[in-house]
Residue frames relative to the residue before (quaternion, step in Angstrom):
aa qw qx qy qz dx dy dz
X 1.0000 0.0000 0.0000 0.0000 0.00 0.00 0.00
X 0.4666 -0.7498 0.3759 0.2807 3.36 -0.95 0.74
X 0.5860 -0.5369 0.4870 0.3623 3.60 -1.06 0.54
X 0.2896 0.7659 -0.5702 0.0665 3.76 -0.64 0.69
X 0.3797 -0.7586 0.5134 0.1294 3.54 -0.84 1.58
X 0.3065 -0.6038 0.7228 0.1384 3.42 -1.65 0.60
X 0.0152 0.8159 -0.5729 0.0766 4.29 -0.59 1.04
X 0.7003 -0.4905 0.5004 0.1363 2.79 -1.01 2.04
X 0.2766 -0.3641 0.7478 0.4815 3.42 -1.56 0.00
X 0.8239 0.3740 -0.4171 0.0858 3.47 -0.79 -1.03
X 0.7211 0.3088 -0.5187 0.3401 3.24 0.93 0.98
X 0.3961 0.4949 -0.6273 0.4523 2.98 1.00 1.36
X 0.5524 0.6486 -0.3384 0.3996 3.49 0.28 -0.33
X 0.5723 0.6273 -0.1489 0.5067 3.16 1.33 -1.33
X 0.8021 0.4127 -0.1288 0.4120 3.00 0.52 -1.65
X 0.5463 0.5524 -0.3215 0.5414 3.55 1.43 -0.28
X 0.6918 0.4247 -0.1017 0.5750 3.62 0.35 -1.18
X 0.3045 -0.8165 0.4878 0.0511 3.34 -0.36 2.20
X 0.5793 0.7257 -0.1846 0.3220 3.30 1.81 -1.34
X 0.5979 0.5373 -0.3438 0.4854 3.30 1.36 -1.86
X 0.5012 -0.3874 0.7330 0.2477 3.85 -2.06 0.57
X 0.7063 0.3032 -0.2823 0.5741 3.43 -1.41 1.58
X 0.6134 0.5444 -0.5274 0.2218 4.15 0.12 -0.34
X 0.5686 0.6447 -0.3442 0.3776 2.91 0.94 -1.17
X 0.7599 0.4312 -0.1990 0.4438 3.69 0.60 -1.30
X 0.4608 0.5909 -0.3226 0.5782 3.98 1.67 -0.55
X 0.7969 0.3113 -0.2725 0.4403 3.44 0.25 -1.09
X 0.6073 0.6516 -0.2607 0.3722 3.40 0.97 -0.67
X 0.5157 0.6814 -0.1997 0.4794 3.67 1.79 -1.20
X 0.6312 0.6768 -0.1855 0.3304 3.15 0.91 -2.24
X 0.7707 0.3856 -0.2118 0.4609 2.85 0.36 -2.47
X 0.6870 0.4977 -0.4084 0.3370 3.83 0.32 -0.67
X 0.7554 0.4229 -0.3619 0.3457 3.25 0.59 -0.50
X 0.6257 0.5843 -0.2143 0.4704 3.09 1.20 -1.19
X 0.4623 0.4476 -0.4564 0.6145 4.36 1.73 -0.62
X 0.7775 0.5150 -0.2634 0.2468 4.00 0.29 -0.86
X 0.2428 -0.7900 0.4397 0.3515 3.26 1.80 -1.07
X 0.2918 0.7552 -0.5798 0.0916 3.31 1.04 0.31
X 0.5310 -0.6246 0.3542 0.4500 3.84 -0.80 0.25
X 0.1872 -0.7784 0.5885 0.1129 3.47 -1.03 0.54
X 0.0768 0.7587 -0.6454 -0.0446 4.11 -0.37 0.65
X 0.0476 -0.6612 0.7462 0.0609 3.53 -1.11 1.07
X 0.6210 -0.4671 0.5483 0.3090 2.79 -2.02 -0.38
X 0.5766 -0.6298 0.4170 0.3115 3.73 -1.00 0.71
X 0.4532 0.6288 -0.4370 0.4564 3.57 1.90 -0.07
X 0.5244 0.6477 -0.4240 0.3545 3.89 0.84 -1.08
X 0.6307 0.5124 -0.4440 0.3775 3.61 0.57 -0.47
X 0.8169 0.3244 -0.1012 0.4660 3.18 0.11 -1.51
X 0.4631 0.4898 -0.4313 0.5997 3.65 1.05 0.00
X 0.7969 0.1853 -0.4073 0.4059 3.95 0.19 -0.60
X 0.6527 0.4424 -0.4642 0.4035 3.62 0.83 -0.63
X 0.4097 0.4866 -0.6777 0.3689 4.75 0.45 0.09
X 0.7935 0.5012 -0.2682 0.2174 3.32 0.34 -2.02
X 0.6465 0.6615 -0.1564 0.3463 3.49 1.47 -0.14
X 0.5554 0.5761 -0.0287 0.5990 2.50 1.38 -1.62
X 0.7691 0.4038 -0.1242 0.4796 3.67 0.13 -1.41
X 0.6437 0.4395 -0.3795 0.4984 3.74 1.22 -0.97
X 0.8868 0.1401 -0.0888 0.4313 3.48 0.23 -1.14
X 0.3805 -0.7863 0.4046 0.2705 3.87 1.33 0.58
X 0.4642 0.6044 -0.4609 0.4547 3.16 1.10 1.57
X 0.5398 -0.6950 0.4300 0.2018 3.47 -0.40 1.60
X 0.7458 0.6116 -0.0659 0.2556 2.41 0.55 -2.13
X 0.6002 0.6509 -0.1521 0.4392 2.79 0.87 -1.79
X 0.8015 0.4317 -0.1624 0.3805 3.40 0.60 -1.51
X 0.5604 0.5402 -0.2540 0.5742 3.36 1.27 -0.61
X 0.6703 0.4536 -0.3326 0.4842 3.81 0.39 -0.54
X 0.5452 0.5570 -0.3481 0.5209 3.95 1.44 -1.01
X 0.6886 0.6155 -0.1648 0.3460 3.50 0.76 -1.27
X 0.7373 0.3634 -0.0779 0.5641 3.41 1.44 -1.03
X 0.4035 0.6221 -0.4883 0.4601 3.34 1.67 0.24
X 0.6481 0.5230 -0.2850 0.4745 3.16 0.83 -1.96
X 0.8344 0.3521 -0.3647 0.2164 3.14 0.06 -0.69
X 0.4775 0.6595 -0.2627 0.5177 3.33 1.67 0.35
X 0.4611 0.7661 -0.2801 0.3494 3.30 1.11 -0.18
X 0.1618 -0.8507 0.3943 0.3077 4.18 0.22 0.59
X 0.8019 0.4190 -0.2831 0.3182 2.44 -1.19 0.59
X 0.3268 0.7632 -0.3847 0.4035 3.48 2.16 0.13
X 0.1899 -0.6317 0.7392 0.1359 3.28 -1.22 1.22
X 0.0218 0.7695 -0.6033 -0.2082 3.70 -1.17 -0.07
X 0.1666 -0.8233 0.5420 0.0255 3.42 -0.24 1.34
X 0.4598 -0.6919 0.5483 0.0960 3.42 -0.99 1.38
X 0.3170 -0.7780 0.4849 0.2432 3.40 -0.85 1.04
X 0.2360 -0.7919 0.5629 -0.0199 3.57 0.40 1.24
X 0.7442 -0.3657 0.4140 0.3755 4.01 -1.67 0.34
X 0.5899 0.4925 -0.2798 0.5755 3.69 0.81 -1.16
X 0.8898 0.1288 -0.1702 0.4033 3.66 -0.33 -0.92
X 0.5751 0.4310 -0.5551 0.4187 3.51 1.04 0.70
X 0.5585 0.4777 -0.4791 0.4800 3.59 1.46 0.50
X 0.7746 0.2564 -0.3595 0.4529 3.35 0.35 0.15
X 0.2111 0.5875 -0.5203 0.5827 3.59 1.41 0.88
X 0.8384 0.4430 -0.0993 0.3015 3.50 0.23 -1.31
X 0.6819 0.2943 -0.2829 0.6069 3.30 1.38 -0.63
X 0.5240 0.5623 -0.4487 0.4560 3.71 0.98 0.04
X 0.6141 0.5159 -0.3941 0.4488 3.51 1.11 -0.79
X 0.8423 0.3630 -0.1825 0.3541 3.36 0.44 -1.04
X 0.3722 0.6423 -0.4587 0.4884 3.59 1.75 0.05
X 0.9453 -0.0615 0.0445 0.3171 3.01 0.15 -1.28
X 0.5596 -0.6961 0.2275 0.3880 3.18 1.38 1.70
X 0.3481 0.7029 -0.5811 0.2169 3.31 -0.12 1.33
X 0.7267 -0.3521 0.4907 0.3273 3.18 -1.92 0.33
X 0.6425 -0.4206 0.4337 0.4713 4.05 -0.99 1.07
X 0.8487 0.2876 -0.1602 0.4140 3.25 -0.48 -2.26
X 0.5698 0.5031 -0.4915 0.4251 3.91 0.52 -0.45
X 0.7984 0.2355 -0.3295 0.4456 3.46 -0.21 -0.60
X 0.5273 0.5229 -0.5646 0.3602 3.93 0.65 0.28
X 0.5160 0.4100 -0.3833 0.6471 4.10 1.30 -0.53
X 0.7240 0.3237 -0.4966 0.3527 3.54 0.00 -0.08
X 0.6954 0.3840 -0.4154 0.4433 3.81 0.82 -0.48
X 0.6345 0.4844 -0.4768 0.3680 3.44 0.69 0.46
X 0.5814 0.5764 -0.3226 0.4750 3.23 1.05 -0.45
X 0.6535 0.3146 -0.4219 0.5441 3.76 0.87 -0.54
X 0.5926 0.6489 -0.4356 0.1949 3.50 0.61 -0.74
X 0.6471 0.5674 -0.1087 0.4975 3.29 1.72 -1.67
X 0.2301 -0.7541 0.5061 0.3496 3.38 1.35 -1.26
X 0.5140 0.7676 -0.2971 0.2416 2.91 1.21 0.75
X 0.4315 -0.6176 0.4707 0.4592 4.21 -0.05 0.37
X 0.2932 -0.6260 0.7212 -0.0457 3.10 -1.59 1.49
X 0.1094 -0.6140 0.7648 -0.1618 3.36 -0.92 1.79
X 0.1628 0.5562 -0.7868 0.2125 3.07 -0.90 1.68
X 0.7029 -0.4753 0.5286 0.0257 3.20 -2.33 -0.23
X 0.6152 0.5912 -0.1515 0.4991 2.70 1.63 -1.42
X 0.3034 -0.7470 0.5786 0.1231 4.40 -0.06 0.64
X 0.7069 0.4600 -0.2953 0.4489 3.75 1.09 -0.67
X 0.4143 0.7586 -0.2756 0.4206 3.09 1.55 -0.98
X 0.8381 0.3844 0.0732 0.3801 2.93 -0.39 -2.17
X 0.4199 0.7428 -0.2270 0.4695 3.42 1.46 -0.15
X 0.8070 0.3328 -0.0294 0.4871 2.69 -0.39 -2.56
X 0.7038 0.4214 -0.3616 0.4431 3.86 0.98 -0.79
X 0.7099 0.6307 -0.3121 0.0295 3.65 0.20 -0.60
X 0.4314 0.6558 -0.4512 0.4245 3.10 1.12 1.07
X 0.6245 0.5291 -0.2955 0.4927 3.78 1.82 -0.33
X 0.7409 0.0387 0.1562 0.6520 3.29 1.09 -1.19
X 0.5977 -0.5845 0.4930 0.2410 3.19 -1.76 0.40
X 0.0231 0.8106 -0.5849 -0.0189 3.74 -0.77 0.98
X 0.0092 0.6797 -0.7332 0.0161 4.03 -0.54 0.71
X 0.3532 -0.5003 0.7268 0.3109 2.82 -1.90 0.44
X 0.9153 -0.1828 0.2672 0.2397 3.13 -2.06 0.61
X 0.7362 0.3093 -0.2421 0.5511 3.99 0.42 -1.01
X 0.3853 0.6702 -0.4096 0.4843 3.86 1.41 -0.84
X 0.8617 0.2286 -0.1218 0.4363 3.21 -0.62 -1.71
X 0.4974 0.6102 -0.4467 0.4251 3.52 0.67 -0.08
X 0.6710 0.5375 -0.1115 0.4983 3.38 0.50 -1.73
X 0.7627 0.3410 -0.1730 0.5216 3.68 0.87 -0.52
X 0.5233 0.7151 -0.1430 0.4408 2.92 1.02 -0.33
X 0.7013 0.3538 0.0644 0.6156 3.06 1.61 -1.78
X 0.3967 -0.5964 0.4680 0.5176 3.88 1.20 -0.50
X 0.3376 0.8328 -0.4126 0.1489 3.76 0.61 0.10
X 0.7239 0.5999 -0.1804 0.2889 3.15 1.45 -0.69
């Protein structure tokens, strides 16, 4: 079965933001997967989660909209619509395992997809890792490569 990743905004975000500790390893993740085509299935929230954090960080529309239309360029990009069905199991993930709204919507896609969930977030990736596999960015890299 193929390897197929579930991505946080916050390592896009990361990967955008030279300043933030970690880019180097965000951008580095991306380019491999994205040279490999490995499948990627976010949530339909990544959008508008990366264009606020953009927009609002550096008060560039633009800017944000162009970040937004990368992602969506990306092969191999499922985008999965948070429909009634997966905002119930958004919801019972949220409250299983005490997450943040948007955190546990990348997390009910990721179990949905069976897919590894490369986020940023340490509390996240934690609270979830008895259902599914979460690494941050250098992780799934490193594994990815045979590094581990």
């Amino acid at each position: 079965m193929a390897v197929t990743y579930t991505i946080d905004a916050s390592v896009f975000l990361n990967a955008f933001n030279s300043y933030e500790p970690g880019h180097a390893n965000s951008c580095r993740f991306l380019e491999y997967i994205k040279a490999q085509a490995f499948p990627i299935i976010v949530p339909t929230l990544v959008l508008p989660e990366v264009a606020a954090a953009i927009s609002r960080g550096s008060r560039n529309a633009t800017l944000a909209r162009k970040l937004v239309s990368a992602i969506g360029r990306l092969p191999n990009l499922l985008v999965v619509s948070l429909d009634d069905v997966l905002a119930q199991q958004s919801a019972d993930v949220a409250a299983d395992y005490r997450l943040r709204g948007s955190d546990a919507v990348y997390v009910a896609v990721a179990l949905r997809f069976g897919s590894t969930l490369v986020t940023l977030d340490q509390e996240q990736a934690a609270r979830v890792s008895a259902v599914l596999t979460a690494q941050d960015p250098l992780e799934a890299l490193n594994i990815l490569e045979g590094n581990s």
